[in-house]
N, C-alpha and C positions, 0 to 999 in steps of 0.2 A: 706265787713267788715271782717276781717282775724275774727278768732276763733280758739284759742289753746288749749281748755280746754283738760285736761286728762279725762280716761275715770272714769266712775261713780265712777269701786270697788277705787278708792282713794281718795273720801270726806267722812267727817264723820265730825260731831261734836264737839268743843273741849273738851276735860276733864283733867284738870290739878288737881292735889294735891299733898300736900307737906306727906301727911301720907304715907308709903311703902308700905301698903297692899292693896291702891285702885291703881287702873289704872295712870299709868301716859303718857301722850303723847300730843302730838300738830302738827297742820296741821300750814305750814307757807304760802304757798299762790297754789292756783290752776293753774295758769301758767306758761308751759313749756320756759325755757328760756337753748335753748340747745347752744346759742353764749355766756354762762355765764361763766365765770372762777370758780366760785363753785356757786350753790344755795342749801341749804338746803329747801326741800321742806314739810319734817315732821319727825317725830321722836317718836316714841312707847319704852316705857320700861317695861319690866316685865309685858305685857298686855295678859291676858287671851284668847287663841285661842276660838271664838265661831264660827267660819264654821268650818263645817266637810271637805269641801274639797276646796282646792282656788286652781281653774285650768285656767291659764292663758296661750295660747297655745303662744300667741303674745306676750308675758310678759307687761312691763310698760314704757311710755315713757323715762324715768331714771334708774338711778343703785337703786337698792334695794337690803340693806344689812343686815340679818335678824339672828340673834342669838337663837337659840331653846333652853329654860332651861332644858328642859323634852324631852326626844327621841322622835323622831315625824315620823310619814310618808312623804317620799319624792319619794314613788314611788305609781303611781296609781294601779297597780294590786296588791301589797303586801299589806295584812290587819295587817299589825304587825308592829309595827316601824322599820326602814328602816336604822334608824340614830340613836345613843345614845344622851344623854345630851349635854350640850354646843357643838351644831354643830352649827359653823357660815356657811352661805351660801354668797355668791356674786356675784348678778345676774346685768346682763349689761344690756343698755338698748336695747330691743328686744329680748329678751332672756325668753325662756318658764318658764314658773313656777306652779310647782306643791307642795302644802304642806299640811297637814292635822294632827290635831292632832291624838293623837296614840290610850287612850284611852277614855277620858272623854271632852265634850268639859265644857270651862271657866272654866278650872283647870290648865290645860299647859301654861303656858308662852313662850312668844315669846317678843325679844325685836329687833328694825329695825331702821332705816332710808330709808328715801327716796332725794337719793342730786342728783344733776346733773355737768357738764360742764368739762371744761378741764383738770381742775387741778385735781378734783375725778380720774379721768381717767388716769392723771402722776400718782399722786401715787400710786394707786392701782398697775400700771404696772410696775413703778422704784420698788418698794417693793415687787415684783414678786408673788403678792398675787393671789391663783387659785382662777380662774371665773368659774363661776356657776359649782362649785366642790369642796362637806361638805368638810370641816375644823375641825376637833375635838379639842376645845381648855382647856387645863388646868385649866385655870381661869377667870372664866366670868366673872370678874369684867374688865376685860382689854377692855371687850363691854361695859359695863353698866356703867363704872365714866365713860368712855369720851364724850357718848351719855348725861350723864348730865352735863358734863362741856359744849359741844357743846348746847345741849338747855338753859343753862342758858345764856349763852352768848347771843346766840340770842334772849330772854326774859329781854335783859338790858333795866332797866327803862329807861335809854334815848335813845340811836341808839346800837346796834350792830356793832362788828368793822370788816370786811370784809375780814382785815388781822389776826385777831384772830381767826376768826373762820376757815380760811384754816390753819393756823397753828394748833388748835386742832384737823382736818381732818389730817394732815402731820402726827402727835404724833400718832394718834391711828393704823394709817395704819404703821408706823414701830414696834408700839408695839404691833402689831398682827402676823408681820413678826416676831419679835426678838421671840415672845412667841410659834408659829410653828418653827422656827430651820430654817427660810429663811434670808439669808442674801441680802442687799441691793444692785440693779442690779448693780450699780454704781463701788461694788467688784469682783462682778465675772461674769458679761456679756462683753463679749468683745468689745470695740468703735465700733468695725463697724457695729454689730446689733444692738447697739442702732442709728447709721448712719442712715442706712436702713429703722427701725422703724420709723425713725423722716422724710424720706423723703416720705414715704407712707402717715404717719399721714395729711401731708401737700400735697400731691398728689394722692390720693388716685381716685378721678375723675376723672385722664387720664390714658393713656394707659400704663400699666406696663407688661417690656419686664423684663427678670430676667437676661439677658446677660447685661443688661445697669445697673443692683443692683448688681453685681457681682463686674461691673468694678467701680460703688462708694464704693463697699467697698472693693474693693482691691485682693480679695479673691475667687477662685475658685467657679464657680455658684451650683454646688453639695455640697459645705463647705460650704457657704452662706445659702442653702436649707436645710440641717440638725443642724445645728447652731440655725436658725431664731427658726425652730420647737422645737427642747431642750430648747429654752428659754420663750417661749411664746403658747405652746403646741397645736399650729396651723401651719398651710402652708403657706408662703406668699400669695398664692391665696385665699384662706379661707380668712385671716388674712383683705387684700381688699374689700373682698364682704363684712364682716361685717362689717366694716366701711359704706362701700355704704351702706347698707340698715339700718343699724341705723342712718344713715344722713335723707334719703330717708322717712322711719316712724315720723322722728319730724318734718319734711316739710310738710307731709299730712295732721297734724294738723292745716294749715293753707289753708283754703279753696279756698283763692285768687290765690294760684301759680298751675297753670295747672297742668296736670300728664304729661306732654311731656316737661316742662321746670323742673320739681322733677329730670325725666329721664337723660336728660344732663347735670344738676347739681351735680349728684352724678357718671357719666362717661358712660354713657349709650345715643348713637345715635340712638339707633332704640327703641321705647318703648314698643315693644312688649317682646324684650330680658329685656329690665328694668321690666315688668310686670311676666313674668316668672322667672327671679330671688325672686321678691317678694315674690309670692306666694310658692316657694319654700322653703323661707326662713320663712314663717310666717303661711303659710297653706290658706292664702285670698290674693285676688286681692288686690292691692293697689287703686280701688274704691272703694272695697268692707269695707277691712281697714277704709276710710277716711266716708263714708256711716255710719259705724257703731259709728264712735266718734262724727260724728256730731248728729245724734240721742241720744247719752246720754248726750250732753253737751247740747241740746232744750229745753230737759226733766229739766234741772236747771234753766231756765232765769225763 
């Protein structure tokens, strides 16, 4: 029997109201669905930090997009907030996460999503929005409407419309860009890294030569190499492996598919080189990984 559940820290209880001074937020369903074109899977506004510390070394099977009204801690050795006010954060999925409020807990705000699938993923990167690296934004309303336009939508007393809700996903992710001073890659990234970008995306499991990404996009394999990096503030090889291993990490949620077909699923022939990228990448084994989610996901039936 597959089992996908995410891990424990992201169930909770609903608590909806319509008053601004209590809590607002809603879980939309506990499975991962990483073949989705968008899923929203919960949405917090203006919700009072009560842990002192959320250390996620693995981070969350999705993006998690998290607005801080009140400076907060985002570094564990530093006891003094780390980040001012309106720091948006946007962490991809597999990606570590540390955040703590600064002085008081259930007094700081924090407002979030949690979505998954491809099109999060276009936009955030056509809109050249930085991954997991603060954002200081002007005006936190530009988090907090579309967060409740996007939950209201998907709260429509009859269905939800699938297309409206990536178009309010589309809206806020360029009006985050317009509001930091980032214009749309579409203007100032040249065709052939987004070439390149789109043939990784779709290839990313086999083997990537960089003299063969040079000659699809036309351009010297050293201009290709510091081009991809100024636009997307990683290395082509970097750029690959996190793919693989955030492929890698939402496959382990399913119990059914071996570690040795995960392995050549995401471009890895020998799975001990798949196993030691892992754990590199996450600080555990990728039994140890799929061990621990099946243990909090028990702990629910």
């Amino acid at each position: 029997m597959s089992n996908r559940n995410p891990p424990d820290y992201l169930r909770w209880d609903n608590a909806l109201s319509d008053d601004q001074d209590k809590v607002i937020r809603h879980w939309f369903g506990d499975e991962l669905q990483p073949e989705s074109l968008m899923t929203v899977r919960g949405i917090g506004i203006k919700e009072p930090m009560v842990n002192a510390n959320v250390d996620r070394p693995i981070g969350t099977g999705d993006w998690l997009i998290m607005l801080f009204h009140q400076p907060a801690r985002l570094i564990k050795k530093q006891k003094t907030p780390s980040t001012p006010a309106k720091t948006l954060l946007i962490w991809p999925p597999g990606e570590k996460q540390f955040f703590s409020w600064a002085t008081k807990a259930g007094v700081e705000l924090h407002s979030w999503m949690h979505v998954e699938g491809s099109w999060v993923k276009t936009q955030i990167e056509n809109n050249l929005l930085p991954i997991a690296t603060p954002i200081t934004l002007t005006d936190e309303s530009v988090m907090t409407d579309h967060l409740q336009s996007i939950m209201a939508e998907m709260l429509h007393p009859i269905s939800f419309d699938p297309i409206i809700i990536q178009n309010l996903f589309q809206n806020w992710a360029r009006a985050i860009a317009r509001q930091i001073g980032v214009k749309s890659s579409n203007n100032n990234m040249p065709s052939y890294v987004l070439i390149v970008k789109r043939y990784l995306d779709k290839h990313f499991n086999q083997a990537i030569v960089l003299d063969d990404l040079a000659s699809l996009a036309r351009v010297s394999r050293s201009h290709l190499c510091h081009q991809f990096r100024q636009h997307f503030d990683t290395s082509i090889s970097h750029y690959v492996i996190r793919k693989r291993m955030a492929t890698a990490q939402r496959l382990l949620f399913d119990v059914d598919i071996k570690l040795s077909t995960i392995a050549n699923q995401v471009g890895y022939a020998d799975i001990y080189q798949f196993s030691k990228q892992f754990k590199k990448t996450f600080a555990v084994s990728p039994s140890q990984y799929r061990k621990k989610q099946l243990v909090h996901s028990q702990s629910f039936e």
